[in-house]
DSSP file (Angstrom, degrees, kcal/mol; ACC not computed):
  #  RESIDUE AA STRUCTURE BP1 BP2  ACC     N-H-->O    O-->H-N    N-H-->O    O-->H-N    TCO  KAPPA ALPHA  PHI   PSI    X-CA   Y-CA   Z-CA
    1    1 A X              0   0    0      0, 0.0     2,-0.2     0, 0.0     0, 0.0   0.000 360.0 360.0 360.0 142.9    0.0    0.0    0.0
    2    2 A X        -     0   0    0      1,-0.0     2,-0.3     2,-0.0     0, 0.0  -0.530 360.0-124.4 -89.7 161.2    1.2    3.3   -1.1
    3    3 A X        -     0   0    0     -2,-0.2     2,-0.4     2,-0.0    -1,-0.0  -0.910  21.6-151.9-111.5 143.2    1.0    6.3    1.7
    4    4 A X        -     0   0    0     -2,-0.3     2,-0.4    34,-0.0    33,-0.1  -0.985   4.9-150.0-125.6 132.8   -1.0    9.7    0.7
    5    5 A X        -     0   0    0     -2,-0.4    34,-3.2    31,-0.4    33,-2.0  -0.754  16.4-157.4-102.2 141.1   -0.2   13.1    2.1
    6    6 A X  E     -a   39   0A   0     -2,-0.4     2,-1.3    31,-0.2    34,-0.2  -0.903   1.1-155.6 -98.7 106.7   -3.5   15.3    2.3
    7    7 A X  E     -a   40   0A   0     32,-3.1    34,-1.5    -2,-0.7     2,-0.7  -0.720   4.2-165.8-100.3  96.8   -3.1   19.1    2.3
    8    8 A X  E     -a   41   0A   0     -2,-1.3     2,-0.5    32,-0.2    34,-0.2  -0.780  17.1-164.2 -81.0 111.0   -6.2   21.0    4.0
    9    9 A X        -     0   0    0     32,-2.3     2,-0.4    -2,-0.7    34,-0.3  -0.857   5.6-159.3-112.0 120.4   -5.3   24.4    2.8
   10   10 A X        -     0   0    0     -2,-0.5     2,-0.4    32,-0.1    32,-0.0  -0.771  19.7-179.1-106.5 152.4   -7.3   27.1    4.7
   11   11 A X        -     0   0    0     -2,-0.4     2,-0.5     2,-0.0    32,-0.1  -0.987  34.0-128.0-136.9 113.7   -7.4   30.2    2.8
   12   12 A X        -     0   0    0     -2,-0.4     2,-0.5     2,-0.0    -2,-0.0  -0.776  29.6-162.2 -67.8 116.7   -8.7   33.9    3.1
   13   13 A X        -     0   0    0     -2,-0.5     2,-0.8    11,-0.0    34,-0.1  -0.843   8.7-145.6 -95.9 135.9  -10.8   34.5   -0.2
   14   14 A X    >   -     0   0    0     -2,-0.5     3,-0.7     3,-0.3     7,-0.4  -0.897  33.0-112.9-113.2 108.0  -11.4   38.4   -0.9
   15   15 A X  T 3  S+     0   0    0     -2,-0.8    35,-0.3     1,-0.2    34,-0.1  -0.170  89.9  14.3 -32.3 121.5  -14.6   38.4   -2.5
   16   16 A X  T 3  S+     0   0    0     33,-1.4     2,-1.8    31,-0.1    -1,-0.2   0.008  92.8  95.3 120.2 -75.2  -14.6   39.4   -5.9
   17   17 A X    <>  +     0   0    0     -3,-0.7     4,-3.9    32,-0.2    -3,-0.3  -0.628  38.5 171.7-119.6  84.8  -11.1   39.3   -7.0
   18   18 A X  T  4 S+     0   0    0     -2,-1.8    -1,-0.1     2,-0.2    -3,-0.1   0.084  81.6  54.7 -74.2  26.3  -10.8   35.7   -8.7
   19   19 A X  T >> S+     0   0    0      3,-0.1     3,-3.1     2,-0.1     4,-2.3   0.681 107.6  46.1 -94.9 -71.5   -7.2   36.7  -10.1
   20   20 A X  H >> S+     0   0    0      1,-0.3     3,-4.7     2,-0.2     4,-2.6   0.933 121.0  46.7 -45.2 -70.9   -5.8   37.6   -6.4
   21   21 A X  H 3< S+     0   0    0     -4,-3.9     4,-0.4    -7,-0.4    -1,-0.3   0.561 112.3  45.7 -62.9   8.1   -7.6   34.1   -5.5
   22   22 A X  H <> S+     0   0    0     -3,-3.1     4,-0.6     2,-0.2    -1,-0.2   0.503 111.0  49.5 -81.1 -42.1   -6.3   32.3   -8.1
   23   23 A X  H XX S+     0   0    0     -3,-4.7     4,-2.7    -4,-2.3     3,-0.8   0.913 114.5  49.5 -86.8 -35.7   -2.6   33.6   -7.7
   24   24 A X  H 3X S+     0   0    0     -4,-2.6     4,-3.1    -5,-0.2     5,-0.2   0.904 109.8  49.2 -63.8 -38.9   -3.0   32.6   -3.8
   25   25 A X  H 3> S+     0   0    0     -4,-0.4     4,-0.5    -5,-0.3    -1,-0.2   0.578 114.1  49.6 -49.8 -36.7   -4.4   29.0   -4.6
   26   26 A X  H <X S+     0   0    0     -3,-0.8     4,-0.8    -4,-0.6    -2,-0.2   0.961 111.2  46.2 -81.3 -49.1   -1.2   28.7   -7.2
   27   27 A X  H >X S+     0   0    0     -4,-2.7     4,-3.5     2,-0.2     3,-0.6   0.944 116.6  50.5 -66.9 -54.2    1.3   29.8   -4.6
   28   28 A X  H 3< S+     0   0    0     -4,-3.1     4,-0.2     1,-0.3    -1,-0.2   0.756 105.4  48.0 -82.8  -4.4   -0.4   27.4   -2.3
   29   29 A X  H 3X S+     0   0    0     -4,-0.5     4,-2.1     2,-0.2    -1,-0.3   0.743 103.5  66.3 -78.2 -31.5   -0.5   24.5   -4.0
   30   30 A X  H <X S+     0   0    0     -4,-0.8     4,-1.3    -3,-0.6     5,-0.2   0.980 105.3  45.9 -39.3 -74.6    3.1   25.2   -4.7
   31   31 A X  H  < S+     0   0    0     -4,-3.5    -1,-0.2     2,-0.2    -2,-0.2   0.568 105.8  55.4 -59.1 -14.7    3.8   24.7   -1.1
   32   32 A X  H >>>S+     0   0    0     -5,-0.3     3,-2.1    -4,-0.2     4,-1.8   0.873 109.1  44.5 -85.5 -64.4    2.0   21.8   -0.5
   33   33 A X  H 3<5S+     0   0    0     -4,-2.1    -2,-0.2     1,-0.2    -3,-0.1   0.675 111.2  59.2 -76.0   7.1    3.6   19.7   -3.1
   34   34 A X  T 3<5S+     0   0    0     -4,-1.3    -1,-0.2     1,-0.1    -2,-0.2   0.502 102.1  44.8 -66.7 -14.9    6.4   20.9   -2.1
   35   35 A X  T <45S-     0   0    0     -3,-2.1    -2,-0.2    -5,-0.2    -1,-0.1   0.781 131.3 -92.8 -81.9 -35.7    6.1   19.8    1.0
   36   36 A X  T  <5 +     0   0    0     -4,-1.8   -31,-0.4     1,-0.2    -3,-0.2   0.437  67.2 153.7 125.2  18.8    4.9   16.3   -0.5
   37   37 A X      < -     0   0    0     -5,-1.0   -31,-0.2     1,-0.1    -1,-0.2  -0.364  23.3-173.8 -59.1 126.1    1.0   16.5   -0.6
   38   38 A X  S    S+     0   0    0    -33,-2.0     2,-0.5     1,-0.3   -32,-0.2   0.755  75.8  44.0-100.3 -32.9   -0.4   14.3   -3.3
   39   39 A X  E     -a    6   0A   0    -34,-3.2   -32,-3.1    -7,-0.0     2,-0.4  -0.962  64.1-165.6-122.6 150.5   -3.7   15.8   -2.6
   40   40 A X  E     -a    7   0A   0     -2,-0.5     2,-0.4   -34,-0.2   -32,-0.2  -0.828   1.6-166.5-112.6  97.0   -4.9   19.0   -2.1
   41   41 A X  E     -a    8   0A   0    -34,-1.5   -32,-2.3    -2,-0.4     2,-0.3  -0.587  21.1-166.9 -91.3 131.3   -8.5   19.9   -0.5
   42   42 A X        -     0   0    0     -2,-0.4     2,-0.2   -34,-0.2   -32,-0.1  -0.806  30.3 -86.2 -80.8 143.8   -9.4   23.7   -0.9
   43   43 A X    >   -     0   0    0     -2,-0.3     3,-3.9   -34,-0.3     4,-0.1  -0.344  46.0-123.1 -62.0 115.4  -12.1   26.1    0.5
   44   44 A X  T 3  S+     0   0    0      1,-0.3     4,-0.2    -2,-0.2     3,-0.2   0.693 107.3  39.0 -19.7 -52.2  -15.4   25.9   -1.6
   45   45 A X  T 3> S+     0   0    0      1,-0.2     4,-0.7     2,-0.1    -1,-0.3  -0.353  86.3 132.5-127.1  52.2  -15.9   29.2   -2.7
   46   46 A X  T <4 S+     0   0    0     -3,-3.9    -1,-0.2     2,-0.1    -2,-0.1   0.750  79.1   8.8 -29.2 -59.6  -12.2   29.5   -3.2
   47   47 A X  T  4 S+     0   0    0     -3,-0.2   -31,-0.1    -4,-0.1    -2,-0.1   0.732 131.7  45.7-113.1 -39.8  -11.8   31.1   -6.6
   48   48 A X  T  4  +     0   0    0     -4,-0.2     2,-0.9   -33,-0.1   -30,-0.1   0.480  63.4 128.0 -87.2  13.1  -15.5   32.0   -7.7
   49   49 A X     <  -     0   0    0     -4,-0.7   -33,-1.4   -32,-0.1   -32,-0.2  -0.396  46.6-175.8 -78.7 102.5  -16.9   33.8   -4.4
   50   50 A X        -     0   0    0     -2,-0.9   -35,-0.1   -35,-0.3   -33,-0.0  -0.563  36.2 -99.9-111.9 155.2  -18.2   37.1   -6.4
   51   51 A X              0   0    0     -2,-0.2    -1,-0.2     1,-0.1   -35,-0.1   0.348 360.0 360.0 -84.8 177.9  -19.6   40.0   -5.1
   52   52 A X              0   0    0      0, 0.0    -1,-0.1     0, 0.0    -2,-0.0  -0.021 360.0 360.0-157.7 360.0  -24.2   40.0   -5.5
């Protein structure tokens, strides 16, 4: 059996501005499999959470 590292990545998303949360989401995915994360779980309304 293989071992899998799981990264729960908590995140502040700034409403709005899917770039900014897009570029934070790349950086931290960066770090995770750098760390050695095979998977990576994200906050729901990560990238699309838009203003109404």
């Amino acid at each position: 059996m293989q071992d899998v590292t799981i990264a729960a990545i908590q995140m502040a998303s700034v409403m709005g501005d899917i770039e900014s949360n897009l570029a934070s989401i790349d950086r931290l995915l960066g770090d995770a499999v750098g760390q050695g994360a095979n998977i990576a779980c994200f906050p729901e309304i990560y990238d699309t959470w838009e203003s109404k």
